[in-house]
PAZATI-280807 format. One line per field, with one value per residue: residue number from 1; residue in one letter; x, y, z of N, C-alpha, C, O in turn. Coordinates in nm, 4 decimals, m for minus. Example, Ala and Ser with C-alpha at 12.3 -4.5 7.8 and 13.67 -1.06 7.14 Angstrom:
2
num = 1, 2 .
residu = A, S .
nX = 1.3190, 1.2850 .
nY = m0.5690, m0.2250 .
nZ = 0.7800, 0.7080 .
caX = 1.2300, 1.3670 .
caY = m0.4500, m0.1060 .
caZ = 0.7800, 0.7140 .
cX = 1.3200, 1.2900 .
cY = m0.3300, 0.0030 .
cZ = 0.7800, 0.7870 .
oX = 1.4236, 1.3409 .
oY = m0.3319, 0.1138 .
oZ = 0.8465, 0.8039 .
***
This chain:
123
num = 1, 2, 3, 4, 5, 6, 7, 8, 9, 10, 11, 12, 13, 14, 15, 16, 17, 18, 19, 20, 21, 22, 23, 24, 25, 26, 27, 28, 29, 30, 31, 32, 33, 34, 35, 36, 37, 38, 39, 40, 41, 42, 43, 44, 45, 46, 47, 48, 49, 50, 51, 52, 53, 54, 55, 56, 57, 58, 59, 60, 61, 62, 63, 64, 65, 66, 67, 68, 69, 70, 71, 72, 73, 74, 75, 76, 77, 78, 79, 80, 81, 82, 83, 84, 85, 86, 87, 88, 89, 90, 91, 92, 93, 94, 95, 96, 97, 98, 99, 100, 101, 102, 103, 104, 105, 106, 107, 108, 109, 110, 111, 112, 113, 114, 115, 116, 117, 118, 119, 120, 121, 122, 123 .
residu = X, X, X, X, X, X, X, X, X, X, X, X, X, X, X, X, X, X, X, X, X, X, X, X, X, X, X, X, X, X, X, X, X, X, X, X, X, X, X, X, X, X, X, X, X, X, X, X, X, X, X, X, X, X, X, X, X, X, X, X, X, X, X, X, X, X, X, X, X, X, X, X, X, X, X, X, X, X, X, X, X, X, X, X, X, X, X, X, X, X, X, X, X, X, X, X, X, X, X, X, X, X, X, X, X, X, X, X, X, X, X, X, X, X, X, X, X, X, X, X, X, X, X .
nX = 0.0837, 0.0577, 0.1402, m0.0163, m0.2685, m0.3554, m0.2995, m0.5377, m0.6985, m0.4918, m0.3943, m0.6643, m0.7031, m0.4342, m0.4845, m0.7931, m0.6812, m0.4829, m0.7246, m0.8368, m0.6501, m0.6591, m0.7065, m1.0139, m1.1735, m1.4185, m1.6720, m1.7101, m2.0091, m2.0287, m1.7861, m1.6104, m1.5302, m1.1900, m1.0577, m1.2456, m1.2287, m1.2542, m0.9856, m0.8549, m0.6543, m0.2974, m0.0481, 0.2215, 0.3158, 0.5309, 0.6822, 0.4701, 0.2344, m0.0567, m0.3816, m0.6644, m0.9383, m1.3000, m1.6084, m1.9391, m2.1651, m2.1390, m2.0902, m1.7728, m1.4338, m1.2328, m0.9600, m0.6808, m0.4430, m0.1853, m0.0617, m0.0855, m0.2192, m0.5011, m0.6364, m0.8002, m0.8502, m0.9791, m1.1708, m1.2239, m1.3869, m1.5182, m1.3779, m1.4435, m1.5291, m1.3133, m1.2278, m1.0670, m1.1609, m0.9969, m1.1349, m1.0902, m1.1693, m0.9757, m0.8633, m0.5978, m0.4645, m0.4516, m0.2392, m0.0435, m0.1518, m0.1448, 0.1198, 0.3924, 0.3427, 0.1737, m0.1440, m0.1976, m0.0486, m0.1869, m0.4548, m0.3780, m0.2812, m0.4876, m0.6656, m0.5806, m0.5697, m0.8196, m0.9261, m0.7454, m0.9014, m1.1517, m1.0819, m0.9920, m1.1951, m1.4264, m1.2847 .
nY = m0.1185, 0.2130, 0.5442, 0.7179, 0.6628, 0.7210, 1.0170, 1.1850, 1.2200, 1.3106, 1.5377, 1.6515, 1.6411, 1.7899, 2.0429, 2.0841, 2.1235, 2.3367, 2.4983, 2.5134, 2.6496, 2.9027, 3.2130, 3.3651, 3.6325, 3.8844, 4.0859, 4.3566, 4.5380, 4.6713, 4.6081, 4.4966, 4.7186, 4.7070, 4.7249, 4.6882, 4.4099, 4.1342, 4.0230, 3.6801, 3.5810, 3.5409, 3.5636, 3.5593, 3.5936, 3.5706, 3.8284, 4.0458, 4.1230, 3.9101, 3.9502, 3.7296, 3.7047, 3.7701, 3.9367, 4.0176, 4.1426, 4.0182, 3.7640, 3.5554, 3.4591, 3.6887, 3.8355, 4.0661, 4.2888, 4.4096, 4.6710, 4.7762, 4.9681, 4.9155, 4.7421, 4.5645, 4.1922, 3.9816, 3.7210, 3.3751, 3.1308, 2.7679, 2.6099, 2.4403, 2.2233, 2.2055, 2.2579, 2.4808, 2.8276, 3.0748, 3.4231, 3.7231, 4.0575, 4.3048, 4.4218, 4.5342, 4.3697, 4.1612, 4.0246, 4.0349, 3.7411, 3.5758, 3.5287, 3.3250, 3.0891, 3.2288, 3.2235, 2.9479, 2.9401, 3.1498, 3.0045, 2.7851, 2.9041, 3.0036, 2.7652, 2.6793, 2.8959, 2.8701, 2.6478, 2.6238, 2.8113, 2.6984, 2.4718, 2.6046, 2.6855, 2.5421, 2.3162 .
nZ = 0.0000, m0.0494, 0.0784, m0.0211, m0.0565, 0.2384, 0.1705, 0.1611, 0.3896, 0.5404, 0.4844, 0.5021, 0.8599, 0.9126, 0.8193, 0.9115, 1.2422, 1.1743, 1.1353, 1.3654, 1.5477, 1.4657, 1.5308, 1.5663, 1.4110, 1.5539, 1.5956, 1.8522, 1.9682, 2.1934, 2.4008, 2.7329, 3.0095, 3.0171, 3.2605, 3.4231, 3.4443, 3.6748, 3.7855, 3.7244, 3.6572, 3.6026, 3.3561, 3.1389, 2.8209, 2.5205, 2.5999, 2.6817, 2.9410, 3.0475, 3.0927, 3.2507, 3.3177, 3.4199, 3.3672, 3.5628, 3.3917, 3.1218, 3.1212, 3.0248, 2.9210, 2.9357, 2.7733, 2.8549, 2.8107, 3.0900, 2.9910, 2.7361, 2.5014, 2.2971, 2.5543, 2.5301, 2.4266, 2.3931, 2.3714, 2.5507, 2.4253, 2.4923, 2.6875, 2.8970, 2.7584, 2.6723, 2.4094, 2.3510, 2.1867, 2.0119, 2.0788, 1.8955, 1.9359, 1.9253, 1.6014, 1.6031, 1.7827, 1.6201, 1.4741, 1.6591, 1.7563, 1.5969, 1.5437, 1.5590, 1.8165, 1.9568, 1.9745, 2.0843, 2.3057, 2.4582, 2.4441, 2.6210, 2.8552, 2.9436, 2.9554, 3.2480, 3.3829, 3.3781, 3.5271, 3.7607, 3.9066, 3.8998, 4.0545, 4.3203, 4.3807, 4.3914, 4.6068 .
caX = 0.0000, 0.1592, 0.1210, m0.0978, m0.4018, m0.3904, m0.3213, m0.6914, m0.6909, m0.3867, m0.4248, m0.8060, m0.6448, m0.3779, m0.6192, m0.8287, m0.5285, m0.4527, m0.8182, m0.8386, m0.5622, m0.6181, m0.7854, m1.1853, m1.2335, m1.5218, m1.6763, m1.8320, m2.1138, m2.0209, m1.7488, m1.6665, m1.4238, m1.0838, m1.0242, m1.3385, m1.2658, m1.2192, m0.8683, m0.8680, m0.4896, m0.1981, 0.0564, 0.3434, 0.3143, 0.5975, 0.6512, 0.3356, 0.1346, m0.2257, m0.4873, m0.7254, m1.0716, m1.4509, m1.7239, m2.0693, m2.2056, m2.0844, m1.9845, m1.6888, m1.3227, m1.1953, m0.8274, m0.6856, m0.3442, m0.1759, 0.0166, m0.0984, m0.3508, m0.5893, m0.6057, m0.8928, m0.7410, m1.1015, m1.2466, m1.1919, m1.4793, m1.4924, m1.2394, m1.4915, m1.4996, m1.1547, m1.1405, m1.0657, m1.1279, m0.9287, m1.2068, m1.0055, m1.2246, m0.9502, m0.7890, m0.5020, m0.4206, m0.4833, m0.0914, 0.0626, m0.2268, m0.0771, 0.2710, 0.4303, 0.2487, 0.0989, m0.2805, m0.2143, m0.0184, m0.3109, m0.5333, m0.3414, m0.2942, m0.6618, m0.7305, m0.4759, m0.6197, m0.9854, m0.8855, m0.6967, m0.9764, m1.2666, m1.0403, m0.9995, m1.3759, m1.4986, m1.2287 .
caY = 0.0000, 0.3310, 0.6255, 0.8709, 0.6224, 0.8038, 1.1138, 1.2996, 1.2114, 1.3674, 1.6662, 1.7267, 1.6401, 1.9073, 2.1571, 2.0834, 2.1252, 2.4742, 2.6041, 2.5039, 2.7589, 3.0186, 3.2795, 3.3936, 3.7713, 3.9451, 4.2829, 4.3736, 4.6507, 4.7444, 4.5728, 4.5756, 4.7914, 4.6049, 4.7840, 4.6446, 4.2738, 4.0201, 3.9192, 3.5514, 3.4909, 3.6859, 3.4940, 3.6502, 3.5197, 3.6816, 3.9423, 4.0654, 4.0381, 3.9084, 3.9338, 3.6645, 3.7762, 3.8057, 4.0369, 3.9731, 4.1450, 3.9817, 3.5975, 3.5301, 3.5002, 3.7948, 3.8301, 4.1664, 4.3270, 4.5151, 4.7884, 4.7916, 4.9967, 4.8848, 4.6905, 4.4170, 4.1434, 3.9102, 3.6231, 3.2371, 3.0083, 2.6353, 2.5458, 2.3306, 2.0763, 2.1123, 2.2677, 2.6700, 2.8994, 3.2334, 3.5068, 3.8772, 4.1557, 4.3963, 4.4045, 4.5514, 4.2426, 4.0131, 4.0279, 3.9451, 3.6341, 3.4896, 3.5541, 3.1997, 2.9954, 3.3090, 3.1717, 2.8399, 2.9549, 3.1893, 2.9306, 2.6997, 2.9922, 3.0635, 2.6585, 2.6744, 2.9652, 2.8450, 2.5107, 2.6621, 2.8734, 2.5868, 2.3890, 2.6422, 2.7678, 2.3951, 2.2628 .
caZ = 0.0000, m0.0728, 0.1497, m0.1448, m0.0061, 0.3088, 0.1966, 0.1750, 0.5202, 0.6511, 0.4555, 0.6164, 0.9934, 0.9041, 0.7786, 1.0680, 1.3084, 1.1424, 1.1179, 1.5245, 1.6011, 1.4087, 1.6374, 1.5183, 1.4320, 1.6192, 1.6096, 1.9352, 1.9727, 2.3714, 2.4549, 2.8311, 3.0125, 3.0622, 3.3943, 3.5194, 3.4503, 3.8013, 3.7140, 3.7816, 3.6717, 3.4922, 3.2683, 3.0574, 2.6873, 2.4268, 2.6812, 2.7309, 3.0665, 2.9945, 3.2170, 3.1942, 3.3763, 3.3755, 3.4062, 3.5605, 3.2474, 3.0154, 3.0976, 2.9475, 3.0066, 2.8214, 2.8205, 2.8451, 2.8335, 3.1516, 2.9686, 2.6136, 2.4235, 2.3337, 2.6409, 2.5444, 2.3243, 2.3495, 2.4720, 2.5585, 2.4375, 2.4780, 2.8158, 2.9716, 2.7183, 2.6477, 2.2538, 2.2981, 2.0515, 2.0529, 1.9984, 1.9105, 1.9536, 1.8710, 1.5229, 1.6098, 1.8215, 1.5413, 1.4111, 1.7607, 1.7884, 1.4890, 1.5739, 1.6250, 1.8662, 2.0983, 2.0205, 2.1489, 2.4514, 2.5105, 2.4715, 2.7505, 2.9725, 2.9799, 3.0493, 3.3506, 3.4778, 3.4264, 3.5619, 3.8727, 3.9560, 3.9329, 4.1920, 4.4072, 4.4238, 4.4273, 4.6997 .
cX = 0.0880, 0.0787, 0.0147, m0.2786, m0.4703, m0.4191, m0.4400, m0.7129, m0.6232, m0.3901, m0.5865, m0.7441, m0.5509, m0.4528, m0.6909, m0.7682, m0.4975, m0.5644, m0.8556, m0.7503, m0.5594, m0.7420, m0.9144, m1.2031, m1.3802, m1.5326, m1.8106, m1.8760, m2.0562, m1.9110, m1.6893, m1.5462, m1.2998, m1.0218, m1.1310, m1.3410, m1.1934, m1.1327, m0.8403, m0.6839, m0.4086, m0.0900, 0.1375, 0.3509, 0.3853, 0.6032, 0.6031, 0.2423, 0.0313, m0.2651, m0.5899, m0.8532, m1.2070, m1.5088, m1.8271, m2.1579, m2.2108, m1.9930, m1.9030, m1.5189, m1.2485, m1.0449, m0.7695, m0.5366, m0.3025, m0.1463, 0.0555, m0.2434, m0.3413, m0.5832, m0.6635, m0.8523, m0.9162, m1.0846, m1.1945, m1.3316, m1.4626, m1.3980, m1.3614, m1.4952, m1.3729, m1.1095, m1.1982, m1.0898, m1.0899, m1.0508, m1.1115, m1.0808, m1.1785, m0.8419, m0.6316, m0.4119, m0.3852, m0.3586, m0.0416, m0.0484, m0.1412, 0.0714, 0.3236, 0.2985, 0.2083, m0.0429, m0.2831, m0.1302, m0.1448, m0.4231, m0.4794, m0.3127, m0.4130, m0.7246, m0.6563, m0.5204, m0.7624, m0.9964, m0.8845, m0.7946, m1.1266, m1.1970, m1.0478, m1.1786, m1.4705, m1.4473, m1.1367 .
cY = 0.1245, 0.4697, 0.7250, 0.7670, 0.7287, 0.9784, 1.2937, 1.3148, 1.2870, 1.5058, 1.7274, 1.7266, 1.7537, 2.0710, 2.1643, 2.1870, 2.2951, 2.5695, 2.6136, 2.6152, 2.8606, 3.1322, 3.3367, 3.5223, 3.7910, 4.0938, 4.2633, 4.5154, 4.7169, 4.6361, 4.6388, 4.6358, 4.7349, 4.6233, 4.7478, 4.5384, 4.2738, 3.9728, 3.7741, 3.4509, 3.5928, 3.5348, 3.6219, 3.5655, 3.6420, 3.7850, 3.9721, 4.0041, 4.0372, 3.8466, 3.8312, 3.7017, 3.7760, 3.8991, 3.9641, 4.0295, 4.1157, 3.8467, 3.5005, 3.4962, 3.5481, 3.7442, 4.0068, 4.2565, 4.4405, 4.6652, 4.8330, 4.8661, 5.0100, 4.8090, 4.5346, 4.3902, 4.0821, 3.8333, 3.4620, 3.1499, 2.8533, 2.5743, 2.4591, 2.2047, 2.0342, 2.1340, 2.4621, 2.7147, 3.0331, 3.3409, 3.6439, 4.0020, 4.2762, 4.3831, 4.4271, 4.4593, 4.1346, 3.9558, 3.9494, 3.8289, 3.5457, 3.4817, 3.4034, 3.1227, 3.0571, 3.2451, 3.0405, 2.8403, 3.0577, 3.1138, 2.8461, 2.7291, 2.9955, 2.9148, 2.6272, 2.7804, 2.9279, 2.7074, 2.5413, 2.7201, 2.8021, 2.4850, 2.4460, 2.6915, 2.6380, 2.2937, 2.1450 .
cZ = 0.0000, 0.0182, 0.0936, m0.1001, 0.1158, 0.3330, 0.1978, 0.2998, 0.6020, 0.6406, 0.5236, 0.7651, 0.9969, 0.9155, 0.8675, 1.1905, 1.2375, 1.1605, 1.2942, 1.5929, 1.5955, 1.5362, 1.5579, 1.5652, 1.4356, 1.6276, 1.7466, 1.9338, 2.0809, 2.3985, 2.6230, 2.8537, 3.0692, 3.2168, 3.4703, 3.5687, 3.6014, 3.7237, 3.7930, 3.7855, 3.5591, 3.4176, 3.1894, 2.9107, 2.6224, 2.4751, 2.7111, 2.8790, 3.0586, 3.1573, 3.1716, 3.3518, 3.3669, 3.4353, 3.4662, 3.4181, 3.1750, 3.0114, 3.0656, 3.0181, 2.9357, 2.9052, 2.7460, 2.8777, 2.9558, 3.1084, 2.8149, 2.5789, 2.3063, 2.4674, 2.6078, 2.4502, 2.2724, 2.4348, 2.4612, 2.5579, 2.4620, 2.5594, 2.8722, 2.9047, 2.6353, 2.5441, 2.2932, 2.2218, 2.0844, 1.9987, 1.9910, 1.8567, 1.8960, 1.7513, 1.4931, 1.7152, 1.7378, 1.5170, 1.5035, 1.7800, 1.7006, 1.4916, 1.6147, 1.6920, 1.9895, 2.0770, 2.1200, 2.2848, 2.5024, 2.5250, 2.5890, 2.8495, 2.9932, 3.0411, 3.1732, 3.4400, 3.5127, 3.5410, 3.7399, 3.9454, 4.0458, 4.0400, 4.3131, 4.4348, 4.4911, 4.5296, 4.6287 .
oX = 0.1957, m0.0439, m0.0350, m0.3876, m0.5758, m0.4836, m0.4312, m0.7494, m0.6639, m0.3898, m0.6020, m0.7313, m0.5765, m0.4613, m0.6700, m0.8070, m0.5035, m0.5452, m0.8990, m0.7918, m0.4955, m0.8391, m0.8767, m1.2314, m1.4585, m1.4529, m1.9202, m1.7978, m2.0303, m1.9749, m1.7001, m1.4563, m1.3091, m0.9497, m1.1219, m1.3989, m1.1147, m1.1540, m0.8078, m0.6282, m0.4425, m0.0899, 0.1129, 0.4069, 0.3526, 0.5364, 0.6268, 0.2021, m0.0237, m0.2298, m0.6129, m0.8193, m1.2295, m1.4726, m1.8282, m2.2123, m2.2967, m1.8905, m1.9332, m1.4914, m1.1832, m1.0154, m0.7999, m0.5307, m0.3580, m0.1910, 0.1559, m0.3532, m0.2616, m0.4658, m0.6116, m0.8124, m0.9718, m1.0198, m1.1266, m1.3822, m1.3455, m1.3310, m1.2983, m1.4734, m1.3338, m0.9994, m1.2994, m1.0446, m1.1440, m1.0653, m1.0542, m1.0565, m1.2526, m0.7324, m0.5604, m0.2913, m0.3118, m0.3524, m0.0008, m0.0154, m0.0760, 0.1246, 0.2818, 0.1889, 0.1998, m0.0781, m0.3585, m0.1437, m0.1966, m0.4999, m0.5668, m0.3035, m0.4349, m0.8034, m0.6830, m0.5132, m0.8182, m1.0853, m0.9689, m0.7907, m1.1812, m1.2739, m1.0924, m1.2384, m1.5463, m1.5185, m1.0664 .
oY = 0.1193, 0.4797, 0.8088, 0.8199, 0.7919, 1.0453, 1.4149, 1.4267, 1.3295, 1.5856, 1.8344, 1.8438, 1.8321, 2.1647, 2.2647, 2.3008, 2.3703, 2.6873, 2.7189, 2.6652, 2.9356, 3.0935, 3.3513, 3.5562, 3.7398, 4.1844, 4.2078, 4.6056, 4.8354, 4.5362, 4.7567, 4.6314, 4.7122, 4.5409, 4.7715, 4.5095, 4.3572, 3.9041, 3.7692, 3.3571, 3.6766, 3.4194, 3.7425, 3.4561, 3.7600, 3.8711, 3.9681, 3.8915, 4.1473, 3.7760, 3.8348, 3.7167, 3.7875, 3.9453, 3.8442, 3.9451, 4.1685, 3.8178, 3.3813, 3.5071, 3.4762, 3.6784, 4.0546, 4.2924, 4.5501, 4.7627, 4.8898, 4.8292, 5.0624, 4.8257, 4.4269, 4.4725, 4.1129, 3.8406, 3.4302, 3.1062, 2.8245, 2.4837, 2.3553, 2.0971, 1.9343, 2.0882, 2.5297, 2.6546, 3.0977, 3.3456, 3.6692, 4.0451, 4.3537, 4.3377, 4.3742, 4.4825, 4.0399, 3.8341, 3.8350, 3.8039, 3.4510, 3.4026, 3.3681, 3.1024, 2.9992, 3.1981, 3.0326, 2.7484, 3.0202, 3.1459, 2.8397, 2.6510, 2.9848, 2.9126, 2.5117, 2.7651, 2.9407, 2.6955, 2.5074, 2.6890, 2.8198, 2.4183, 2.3849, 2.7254, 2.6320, 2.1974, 2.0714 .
oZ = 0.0592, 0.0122, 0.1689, m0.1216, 0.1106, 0.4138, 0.2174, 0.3359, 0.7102, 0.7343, 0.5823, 0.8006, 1.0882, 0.9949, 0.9354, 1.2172, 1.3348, 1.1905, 1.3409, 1.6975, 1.6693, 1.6011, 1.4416, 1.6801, 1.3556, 1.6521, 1.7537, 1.9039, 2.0600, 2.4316, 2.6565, 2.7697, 3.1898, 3.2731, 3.5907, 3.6734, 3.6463, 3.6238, 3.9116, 3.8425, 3.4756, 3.4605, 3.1879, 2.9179, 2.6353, 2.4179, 2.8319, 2.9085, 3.0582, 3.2518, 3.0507, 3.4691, 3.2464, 3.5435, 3.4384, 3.3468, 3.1043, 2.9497, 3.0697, 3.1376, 2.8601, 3.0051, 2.6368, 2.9953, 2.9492, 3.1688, 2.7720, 2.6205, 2.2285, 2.5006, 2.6371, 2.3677, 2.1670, 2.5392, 2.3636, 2.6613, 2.4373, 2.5097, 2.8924, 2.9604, 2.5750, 2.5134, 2.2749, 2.1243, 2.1742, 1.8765, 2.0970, 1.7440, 1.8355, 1.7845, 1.4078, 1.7243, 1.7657, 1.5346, 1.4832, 1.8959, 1.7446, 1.4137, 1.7250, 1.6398, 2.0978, 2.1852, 2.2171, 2.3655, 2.6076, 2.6157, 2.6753, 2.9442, 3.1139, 3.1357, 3.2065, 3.5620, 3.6216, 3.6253, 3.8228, 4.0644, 4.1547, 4.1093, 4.4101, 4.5369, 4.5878, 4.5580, 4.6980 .
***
């Protein structure tokens, strides 16, 4: 059997695997104010110190830069069952998301902090 059997296969799993990472532009109406979020955990990704946080307004777990403006980067869907998706609210973020492998360390910071948080709240 020669390897060109499998390869429709590997190429969709790839493709897959690339469209999973890529972070998902969003336009919000009101987004909220990054100085308001409950910071739940800080990390340092590519220099940068991200805040990872929620609102009661707005149920989410935005993630939000200390000492950058814009400040709000966006949001973290999908940590409870385990497949993130990077949402990025602000376009002028979009560049450093894609930068190497900052989405997917933002995505594994954000399940480490969500993680850490649901242990400690739940015992």
């Amino acid at each position: 059997m020669s390897r060109s059997r499998f390869a429709p296969h590997q190429i969709r799993s790839r493709y897959l695997h690339a469209l999973n990472a890529t972070p998902i532009p969003v336009h919000l109406t009101d987004p909220p104010d990054p100085m308001s979020l409950t910071v739940l955990g800080t990390e340092t990704i590519a220099d940068r110190t991200v805040h990872f946080g929620t609102i009661a307004s707005a149920p989410r777990m935005w993630i939000a830069f200390n000492d950058i403006n814009p400040a709000l980067l966006g949001y973290i869907t999908g940590l409870v069952v385990g497949e993130p998706d990077l949402w990025v609210c602000n376009e002028t973020h979009r560049d450093w998301t894609l930068d190497g492998s900052n989405s997917r360390h933002l995505k594994q910071a954000a399940a480490k902090v969500w993680f850490a948080c649901q242990r400690d709240c739940e015992g």
